[in-house]
DRENVOPA-945945 format. One line per field, with one value per atom (N, C-alpha, C): residue number from 1; residue in three letters; chain; atom name; y, x, z. Coordinates in Angstrom, 3 decimals, decimal comma, padded with zeros to 6 digits, always signed. Layout:
N
nr: c(NUM|...)
rest: c(ALA|...)
kette: c(A|...)
atom: c(CA|...)
Y: c(Y|...)
X: c(X|...)
Z: c(Z|...)
end
This chain:
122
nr: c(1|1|1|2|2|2|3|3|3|4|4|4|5|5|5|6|6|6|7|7|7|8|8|8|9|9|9|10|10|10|11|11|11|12|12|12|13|13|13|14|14|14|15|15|15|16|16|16|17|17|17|18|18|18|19|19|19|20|20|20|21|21|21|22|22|22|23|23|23|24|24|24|25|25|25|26|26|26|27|27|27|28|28|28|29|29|29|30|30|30|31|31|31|32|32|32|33|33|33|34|34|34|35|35|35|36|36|36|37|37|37|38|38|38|39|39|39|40|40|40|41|41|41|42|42|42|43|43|43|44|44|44|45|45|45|46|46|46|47|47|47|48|48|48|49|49|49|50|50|50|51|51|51|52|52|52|53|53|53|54|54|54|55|55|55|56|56|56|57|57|57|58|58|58|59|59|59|60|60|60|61|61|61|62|62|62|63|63|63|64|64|64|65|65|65|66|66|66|67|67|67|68|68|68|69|69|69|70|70|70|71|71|71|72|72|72|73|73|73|74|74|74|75|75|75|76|76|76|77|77|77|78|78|78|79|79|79|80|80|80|81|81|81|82|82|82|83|83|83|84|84|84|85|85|85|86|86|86|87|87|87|88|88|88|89|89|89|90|90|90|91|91|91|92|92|92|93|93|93|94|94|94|95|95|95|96|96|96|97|97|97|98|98|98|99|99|99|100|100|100|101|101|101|102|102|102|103|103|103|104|104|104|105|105|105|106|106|106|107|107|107|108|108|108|109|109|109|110|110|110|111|111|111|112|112|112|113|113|113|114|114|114|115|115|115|116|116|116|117|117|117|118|118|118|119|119|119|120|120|120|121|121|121|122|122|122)
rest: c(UNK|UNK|UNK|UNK|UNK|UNK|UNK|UNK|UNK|UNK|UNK|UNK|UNK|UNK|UNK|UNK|UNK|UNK|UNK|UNK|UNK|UNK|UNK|UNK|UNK|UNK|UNK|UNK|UNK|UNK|UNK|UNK|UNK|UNK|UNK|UNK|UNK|UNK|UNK|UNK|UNK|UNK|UNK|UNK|UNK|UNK|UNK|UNK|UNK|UNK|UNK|UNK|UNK|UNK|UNK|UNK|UNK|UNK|UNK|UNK|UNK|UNK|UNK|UNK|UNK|UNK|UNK|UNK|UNK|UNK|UNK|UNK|UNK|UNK|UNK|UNK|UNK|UNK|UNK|UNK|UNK|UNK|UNK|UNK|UNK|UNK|UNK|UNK|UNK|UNK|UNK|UNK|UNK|UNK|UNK|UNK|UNK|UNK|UNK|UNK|UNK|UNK|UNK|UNK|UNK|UNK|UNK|UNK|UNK|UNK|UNK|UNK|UNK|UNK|UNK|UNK|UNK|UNK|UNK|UNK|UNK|UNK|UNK|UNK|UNK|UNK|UNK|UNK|UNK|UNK|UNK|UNK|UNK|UNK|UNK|UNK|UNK|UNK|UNK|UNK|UNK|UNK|UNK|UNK|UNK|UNK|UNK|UNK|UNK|UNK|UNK|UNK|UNK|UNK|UNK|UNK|UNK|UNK|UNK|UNK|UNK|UNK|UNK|UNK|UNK|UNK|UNK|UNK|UNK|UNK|UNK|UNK|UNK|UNK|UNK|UNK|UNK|UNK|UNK|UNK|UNK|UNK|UNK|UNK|UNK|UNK|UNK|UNK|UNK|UNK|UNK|UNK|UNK|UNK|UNK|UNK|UNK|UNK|UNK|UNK|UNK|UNK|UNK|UNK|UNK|UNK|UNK|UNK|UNK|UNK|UNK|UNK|UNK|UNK|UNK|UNK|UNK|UNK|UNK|UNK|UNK|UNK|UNK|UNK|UNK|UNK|UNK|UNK|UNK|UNK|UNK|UNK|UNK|UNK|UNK|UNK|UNK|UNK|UNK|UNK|UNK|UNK|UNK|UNK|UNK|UNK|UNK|UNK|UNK|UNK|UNK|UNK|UNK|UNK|UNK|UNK|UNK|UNK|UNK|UNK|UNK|UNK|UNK|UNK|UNK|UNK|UNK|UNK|UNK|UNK|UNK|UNK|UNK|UNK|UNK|UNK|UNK|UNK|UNK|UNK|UNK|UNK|UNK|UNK|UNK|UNK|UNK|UNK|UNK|UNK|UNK|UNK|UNK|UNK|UNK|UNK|UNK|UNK|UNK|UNK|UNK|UNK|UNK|UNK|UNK|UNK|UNK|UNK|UNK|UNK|UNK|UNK|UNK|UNK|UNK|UNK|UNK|UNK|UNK|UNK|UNK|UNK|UNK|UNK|UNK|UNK|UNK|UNK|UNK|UNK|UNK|UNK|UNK|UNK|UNK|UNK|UNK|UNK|UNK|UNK|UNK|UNK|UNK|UNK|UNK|UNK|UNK|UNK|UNK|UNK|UNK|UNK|UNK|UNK|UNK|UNK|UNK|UNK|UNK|UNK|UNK|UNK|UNK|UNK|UNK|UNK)
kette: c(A|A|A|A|A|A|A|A|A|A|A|A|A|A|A|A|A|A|A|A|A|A|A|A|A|A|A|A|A|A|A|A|A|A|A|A|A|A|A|A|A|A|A|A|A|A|A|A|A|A|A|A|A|A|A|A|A|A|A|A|A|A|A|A|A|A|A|A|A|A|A|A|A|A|A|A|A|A|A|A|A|A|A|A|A|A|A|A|A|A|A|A|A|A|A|A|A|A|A|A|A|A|A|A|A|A|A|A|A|A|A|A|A|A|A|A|A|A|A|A|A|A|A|A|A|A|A|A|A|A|A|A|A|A|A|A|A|A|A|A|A|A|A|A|A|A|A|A|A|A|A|A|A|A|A|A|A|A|A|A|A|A|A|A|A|A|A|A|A|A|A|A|A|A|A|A|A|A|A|A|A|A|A|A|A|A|A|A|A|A|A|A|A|A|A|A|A|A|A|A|A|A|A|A|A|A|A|A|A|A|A|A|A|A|A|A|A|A|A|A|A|A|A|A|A|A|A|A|A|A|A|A|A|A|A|A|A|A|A|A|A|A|A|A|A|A|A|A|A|A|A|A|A|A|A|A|A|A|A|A|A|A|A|A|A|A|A|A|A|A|A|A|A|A|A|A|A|A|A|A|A|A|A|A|A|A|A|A|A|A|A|A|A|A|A|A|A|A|A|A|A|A|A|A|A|A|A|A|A|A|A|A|A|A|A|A|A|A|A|A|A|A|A|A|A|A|A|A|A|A|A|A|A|A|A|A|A|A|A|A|A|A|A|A|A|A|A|A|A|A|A|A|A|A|A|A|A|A|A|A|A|A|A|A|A|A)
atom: c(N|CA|C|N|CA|C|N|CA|C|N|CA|C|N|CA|C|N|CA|C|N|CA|C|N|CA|C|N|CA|C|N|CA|C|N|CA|C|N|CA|C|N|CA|C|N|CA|C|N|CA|C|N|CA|C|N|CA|C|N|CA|C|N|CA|C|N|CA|C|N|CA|C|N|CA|C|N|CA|C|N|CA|C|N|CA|C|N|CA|C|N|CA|C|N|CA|C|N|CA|C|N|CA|C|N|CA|C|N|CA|C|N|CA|C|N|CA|C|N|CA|C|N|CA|C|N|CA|C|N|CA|C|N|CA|C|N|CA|C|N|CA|C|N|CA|C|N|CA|C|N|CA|C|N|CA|C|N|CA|C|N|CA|C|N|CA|C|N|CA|C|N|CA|C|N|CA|C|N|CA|C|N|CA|C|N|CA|C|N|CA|C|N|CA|C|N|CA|C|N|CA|C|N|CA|C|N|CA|C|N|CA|C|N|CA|C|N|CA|C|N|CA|C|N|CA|C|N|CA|C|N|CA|C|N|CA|C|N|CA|C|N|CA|C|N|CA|C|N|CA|C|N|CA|C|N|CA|C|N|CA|C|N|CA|C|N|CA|C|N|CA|C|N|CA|C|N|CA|C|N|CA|C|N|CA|C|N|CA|C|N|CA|C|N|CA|C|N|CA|C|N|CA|C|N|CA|C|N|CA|C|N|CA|C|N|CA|C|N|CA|C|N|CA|C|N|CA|C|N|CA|C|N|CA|C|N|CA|C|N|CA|C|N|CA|C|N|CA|C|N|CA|C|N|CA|C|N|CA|C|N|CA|C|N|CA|C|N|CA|C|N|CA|C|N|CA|C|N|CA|C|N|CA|C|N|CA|C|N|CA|C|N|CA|C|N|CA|C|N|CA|C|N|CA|C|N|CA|C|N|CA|C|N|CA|C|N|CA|C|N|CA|C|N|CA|C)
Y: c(-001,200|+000,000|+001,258|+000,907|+002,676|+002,966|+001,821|+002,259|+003,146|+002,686|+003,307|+004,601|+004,760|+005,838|+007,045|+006,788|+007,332|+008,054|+006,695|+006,955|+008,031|+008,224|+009,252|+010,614|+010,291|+011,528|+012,267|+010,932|+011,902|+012,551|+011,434|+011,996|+013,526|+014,210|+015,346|+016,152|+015,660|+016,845|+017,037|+015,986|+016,813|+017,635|+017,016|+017,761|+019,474|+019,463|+021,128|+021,366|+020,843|+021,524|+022,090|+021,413|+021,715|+022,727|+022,928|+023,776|+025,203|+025,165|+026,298|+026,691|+025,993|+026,584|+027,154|+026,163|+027,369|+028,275|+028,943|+029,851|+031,122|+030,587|+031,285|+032,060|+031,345|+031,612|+032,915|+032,014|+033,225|+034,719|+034,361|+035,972|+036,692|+035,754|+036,157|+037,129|+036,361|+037,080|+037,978|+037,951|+039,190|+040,588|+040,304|+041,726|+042,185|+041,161|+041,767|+041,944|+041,147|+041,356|+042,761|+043,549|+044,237|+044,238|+043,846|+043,314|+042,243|+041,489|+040,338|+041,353|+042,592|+042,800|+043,583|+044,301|+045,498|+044,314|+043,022|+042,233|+041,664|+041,217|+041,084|+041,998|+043,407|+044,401|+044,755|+044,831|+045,213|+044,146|+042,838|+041,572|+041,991|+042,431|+042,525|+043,458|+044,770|+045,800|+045,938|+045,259|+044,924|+044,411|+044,141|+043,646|+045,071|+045,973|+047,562|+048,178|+047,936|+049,154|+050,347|+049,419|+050,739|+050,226|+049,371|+049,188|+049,600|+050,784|+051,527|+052,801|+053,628|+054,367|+053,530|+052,292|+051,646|+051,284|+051,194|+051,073|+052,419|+054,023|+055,011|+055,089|+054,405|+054,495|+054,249|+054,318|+053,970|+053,916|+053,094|+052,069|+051,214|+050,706|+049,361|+048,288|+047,346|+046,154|+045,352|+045,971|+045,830|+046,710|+048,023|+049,068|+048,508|+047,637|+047,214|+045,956|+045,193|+044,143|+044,625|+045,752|+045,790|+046,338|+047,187|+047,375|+046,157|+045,382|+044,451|+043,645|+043,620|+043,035|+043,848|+045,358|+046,364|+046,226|+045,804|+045,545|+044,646|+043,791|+042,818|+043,071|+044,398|+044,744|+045,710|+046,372|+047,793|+047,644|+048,956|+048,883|+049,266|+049,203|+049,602|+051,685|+051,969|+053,580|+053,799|+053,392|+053,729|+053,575|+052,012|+052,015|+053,034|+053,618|+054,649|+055,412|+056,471|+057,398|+057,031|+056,002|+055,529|+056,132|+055,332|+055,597|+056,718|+057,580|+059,004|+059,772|+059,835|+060,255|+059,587|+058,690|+058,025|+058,747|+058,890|+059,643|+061,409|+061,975|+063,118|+063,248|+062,290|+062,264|+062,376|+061,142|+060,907|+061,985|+063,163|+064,592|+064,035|+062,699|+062,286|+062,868|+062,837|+064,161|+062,938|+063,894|+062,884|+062,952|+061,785|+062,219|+063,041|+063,960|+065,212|+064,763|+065,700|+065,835|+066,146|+066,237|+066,988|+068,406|+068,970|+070,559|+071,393|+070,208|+070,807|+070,756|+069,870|+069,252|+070,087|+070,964|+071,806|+072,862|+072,930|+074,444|+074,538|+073,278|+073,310|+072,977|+072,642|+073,153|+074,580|+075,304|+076,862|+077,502|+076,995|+077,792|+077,546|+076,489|+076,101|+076,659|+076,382|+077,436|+079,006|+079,996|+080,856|+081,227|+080,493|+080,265|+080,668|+079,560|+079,716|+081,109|+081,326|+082,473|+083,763|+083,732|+084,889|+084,941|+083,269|+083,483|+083,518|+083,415|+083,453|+085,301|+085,629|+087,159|+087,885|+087,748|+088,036|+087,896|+086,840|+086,305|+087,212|+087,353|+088,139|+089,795|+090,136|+091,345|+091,931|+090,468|+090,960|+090,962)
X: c(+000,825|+000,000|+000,865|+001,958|+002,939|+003,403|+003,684|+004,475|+003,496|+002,047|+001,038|+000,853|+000,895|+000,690|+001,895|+002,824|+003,632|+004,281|+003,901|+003,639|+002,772|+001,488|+000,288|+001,199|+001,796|+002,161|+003,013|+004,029|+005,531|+004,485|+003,514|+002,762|+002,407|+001,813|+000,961|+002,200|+002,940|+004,150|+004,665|+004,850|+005,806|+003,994|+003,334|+002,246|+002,011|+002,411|+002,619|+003,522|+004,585|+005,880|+005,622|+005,131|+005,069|+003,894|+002,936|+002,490|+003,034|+003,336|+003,974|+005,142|+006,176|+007,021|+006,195|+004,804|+004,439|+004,021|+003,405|+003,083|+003,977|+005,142|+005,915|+006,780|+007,035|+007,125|+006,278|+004,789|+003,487|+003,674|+004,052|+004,220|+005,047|+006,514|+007,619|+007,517|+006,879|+006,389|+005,700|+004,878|+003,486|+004,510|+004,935|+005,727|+007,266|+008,030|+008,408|+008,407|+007,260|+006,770|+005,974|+006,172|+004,857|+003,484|+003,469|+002,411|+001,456|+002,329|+001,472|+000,681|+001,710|+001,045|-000,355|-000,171|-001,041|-002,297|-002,106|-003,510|-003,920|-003,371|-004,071|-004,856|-004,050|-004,819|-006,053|-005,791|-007,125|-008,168|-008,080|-008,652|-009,267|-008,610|-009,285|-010,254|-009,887|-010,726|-011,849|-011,849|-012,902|-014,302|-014,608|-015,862|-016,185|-015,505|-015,690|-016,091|-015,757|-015,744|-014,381|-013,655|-012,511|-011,178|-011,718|-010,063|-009,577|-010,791|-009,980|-008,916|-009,240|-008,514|-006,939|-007,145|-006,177|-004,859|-005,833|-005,076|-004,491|-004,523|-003,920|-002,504|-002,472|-001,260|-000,197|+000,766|+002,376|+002,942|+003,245|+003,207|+004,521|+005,104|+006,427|+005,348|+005,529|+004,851|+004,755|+005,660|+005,465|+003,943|+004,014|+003,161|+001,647|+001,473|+000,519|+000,017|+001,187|+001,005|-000,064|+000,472|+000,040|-001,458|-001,867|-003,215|-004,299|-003,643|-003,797|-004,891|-003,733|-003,588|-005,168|-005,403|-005,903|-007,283|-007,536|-008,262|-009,299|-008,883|-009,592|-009,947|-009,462|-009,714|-010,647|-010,861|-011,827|-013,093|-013,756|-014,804|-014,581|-015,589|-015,079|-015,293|-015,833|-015,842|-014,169|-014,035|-012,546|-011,265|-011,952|-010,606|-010,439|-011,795|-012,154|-011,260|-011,428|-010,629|-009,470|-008,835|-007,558|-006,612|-007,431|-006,771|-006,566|-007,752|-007,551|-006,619|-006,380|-005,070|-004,187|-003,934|-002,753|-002,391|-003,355|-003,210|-002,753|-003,525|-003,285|-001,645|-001,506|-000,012|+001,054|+000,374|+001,506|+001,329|+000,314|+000,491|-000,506|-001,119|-002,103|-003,670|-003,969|-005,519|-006,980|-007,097|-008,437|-009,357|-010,608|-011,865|-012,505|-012,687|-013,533|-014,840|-015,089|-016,486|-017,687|-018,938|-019,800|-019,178|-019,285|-019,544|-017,578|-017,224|-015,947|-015,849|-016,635|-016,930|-017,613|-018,796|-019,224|-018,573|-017,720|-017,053|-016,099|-015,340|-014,195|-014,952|-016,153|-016,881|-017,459|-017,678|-017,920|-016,784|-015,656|-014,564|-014,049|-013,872|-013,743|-014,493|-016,270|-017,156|-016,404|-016,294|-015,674|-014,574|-013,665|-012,390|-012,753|-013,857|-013,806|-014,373|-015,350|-016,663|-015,522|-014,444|-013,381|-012,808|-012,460|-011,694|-012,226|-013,506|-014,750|-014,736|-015,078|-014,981|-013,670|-012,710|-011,471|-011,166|-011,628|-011,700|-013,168|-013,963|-015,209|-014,735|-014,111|-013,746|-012,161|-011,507|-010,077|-010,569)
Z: c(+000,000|+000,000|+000,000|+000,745|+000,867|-000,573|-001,116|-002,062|-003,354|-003,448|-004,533|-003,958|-002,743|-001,969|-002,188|-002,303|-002,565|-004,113|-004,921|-006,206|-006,707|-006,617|-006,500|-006,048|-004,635|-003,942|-005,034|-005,690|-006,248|-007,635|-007,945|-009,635|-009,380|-008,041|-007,521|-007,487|-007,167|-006,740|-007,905|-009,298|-010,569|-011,194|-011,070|-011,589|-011,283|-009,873|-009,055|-009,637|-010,035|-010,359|-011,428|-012,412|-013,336|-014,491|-013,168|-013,211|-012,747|-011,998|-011,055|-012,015|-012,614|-013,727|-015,137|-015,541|-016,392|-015,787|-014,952|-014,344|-014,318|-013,442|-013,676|-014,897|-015,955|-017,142|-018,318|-017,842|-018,256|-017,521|-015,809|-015,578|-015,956|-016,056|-016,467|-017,820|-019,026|-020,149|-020,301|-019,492|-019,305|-019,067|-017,939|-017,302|-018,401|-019,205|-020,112|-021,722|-021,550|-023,529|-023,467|-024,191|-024,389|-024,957|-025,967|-026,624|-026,036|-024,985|-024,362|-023,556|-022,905|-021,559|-021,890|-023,090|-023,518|-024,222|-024,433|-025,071|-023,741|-022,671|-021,501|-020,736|-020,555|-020,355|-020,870|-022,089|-022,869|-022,926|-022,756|-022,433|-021,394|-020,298|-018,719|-018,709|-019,268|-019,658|-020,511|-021,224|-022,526|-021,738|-020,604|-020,038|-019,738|-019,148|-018,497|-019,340|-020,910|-021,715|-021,635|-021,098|-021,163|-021,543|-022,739|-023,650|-024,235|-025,170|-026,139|-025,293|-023,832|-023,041|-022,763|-022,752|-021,973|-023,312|-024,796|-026,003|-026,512|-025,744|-025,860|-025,070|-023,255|-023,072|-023,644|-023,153|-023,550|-022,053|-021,739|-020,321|-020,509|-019,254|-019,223|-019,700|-019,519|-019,130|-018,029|-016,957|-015,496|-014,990|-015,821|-015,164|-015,588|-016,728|-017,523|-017,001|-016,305|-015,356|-013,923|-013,474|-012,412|-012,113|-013,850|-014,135|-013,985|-014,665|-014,683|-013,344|-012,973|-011,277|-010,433|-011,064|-009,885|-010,583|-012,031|-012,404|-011,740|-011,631|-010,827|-009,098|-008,544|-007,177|-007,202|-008,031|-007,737|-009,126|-008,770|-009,593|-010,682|-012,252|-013,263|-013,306|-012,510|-012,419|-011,655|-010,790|-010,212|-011,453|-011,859|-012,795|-014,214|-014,539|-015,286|-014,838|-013,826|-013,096|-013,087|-012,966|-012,333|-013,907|-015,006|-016,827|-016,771|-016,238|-017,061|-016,220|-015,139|-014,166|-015,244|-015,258|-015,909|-017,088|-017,697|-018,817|-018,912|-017,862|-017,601|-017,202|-016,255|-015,546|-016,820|-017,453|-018,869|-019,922|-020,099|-021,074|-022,222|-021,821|-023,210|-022,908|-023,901|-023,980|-023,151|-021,959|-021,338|-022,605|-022,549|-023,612|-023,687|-024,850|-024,233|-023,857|-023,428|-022,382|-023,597|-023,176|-024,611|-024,565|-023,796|-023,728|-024,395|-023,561|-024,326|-025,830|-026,623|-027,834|-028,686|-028,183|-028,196|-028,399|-027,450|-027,450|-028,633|-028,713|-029,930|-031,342|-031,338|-032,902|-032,686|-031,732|-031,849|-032,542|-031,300|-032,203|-033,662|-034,017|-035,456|-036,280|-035,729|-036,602|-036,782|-035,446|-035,337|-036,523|-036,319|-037,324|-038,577|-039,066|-040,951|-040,830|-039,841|-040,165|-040,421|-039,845|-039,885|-041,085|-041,308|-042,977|-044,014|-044,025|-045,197|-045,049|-043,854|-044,008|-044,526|-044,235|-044,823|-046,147|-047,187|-048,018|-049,186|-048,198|-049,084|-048,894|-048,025|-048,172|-049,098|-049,054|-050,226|-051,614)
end
């Protein structure tokens, strides 16, 4: 009996092992491929609706790892907020708002209405 018993035991233990080395491997890759890290991300995000924000950074793949990671701890409004800091931090343009949207087709309107006048008066 010890000896089947034991057999089983050593089968469970290369089975852990050998899980636990791919494992390790997968994180290993995640945190320095980029492309892996930025299709997991956006994988995680894609239930929220907020993959296309997350497909504007420019991020390590440690930093993309750890989105990652926070993804799965908080709500999808926090992690909303969380991108657009990120973004702000990093100098990339938050989404406009309506009203700001608004405002920058006034001015554009504005714009031509000046060079149409300039243009009818030369």
């Amino acid at each position: 009996f010890n000896q089947y018993f034991f057999l089983i035991l050593w089968c469970w233990w290369i089975f852990l092992l050998s899980v636990s080395i791919l494992c390790l491997i997968y994180r290993a890759a995640q945190m320095t491929i980029p492309s892996l890290s930025q299709a997991i991300l956006l994988f995680k995000l894609t239930p929220l609706g907020l993959d296309y924000k997350a497909s504007k950074l420019n991020l390590k793949p440690a930093d993309m790892f750890m989105l990652g990671r926070l993804v799965h701890n908080v709500k999808g409004s926090v992690m909303e907020e969380v991108l657009d800091e990120i973004m702000r931090k990093a100098g990339g343009k938050k989404d406009l708002e309506l009203d700001e949207v608004v405002t920058k087709q006034d001015h554009e309107k504005d714009g031509l209405m000046n060079q149409m006048d300039e243009f009818v008066e030369s």
